[in-house]
Structure formats: C-alpha cells, structure tokens
C-alpha positions as CSV (number, residue, x, y, z in Angstrom):
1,X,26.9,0.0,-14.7
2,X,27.6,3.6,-16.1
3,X,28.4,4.5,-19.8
4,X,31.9,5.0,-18.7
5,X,32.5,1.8,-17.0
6,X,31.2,-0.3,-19.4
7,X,32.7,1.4,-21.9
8,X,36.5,0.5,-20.3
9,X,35.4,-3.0,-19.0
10,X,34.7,-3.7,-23.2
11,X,38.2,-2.2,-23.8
12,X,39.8,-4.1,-21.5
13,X,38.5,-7.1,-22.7
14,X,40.5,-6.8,-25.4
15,X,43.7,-7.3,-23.8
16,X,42.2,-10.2,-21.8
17,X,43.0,-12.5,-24.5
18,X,44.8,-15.7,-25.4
19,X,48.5,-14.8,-26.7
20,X,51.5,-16.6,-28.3
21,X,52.3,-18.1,-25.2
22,X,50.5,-16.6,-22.6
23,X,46.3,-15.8,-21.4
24,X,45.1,-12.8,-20.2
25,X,42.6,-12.9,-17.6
26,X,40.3,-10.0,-17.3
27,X,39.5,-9.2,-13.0
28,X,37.6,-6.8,-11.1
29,X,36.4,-5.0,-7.8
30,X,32.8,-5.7,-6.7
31,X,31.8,-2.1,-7.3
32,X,33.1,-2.2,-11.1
33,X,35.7,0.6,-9.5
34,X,39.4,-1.4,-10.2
35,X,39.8,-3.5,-13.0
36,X,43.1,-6.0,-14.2
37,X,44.1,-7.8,-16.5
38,X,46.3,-10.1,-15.1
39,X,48.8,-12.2,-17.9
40,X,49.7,-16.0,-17.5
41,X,53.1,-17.1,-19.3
42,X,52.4,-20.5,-19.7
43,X,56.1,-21.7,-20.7
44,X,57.7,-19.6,-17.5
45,X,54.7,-20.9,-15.6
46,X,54.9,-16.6,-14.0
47,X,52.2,-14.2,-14.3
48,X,52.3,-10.1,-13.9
49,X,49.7,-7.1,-13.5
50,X,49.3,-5.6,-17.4
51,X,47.0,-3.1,-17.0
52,X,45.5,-1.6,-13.4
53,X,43.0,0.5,-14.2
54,X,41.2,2.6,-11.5
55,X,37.6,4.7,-12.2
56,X,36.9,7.7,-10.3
57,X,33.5,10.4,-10.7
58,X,34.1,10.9,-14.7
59,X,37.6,10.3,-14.9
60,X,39.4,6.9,-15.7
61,X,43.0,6.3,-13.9
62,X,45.0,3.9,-15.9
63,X,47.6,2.8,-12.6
64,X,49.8,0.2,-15.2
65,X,50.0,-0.3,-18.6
66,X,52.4,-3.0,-20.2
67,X,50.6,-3.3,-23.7
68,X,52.1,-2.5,-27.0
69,X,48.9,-1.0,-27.9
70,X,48.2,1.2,-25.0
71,X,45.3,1.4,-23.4
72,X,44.7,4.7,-23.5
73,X,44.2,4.3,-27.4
74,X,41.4,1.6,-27.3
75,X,39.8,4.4,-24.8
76,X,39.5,7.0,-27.1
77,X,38.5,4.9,-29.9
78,X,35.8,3.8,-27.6
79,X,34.9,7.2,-27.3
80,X,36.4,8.1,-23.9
81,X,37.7,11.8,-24.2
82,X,41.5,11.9,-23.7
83,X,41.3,14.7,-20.9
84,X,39.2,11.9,-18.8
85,X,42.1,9.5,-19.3
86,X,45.0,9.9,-16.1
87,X,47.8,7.8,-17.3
88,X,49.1,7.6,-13.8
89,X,52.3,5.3,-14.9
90,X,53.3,8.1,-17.0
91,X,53.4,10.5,-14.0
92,X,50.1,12.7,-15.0
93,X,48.4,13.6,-11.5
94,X,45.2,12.4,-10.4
95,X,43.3,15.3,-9.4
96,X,43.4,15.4,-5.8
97,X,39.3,16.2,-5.6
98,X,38.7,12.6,-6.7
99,X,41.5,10.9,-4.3
C-alpha cells in the first residue's frame, strides 16, 4: 500500500468509530482504491454512506462527506497537501486525466 493510501485509510479510521448512538464501520475495495465508512444508528435500526472516498494517481477524491469534522481536515493534518484533495460533494472537478 502507497504512502498516500495508507495515509487516508489511518484517517478514515477515525470516523469509523463507536458514537452516542450509532457505529461506524470502516469498508474498502480490494485494490485499496474506494474506501467507506458506512454509519449504523442503532435506535433507528438505519444506516447511511458518511464518507466515499475514491484514490486516483496522486490525488484523493472525497465523493461524500457527512462529518462535522470534515475529512478533508484530518487529510492535511495527516500531511496530505490540500491541492491533492477533490472535494467532489462540494462540486470541485476531478481532473478528467485521472477519470
């Protein structure tokens, strides 16, 4: 796994977490390419998308984002430039060379 990719799969583990009253389950493609973390409300018994996050060549696309610490933050304190961060859910455009 490259620098990059391990760098957001550490991020996103920490949105896949135990909340108030929901768990946040941490899920990914076999190539390490599409990562999720997917929320269970436990009193609603219903469950939603949180964050979709996509990796292309050198650039990380961040598809959905329903954190109140967004992701994109936990990125750069990683150490994740912000001009390789796409916040796609925000309407920035993926660069069509890496679609």
């Amino acid at each position: 796994m490259d620098t990059l990719t391990e760098n957001v799969r550490k991020s996103l583990l920490g949105y896949a977490r135990k909340g108030l009253n929901s768990q946040g389950y941490l899920t990914h493609s076999d190539d390490d390419t599409i990562f999720s973390v997917i929320t269970v409300a436990r009193a609603s018994n219903t469950s939603f998308v949180s964050l979709l996050v996509r990796i292309l060549p050198g650039v990380v696309v961040i598809e959905r984002d329903q954190n109140d610490k967004p992701l994109v933050v936990a990125l750069v304190q990683a150490g994740i430039p912000r001009e390789k961060i796409v916040l796609a859910y925000a309407g920035e455009p993926v660069p069509e060379a890496l679609t």
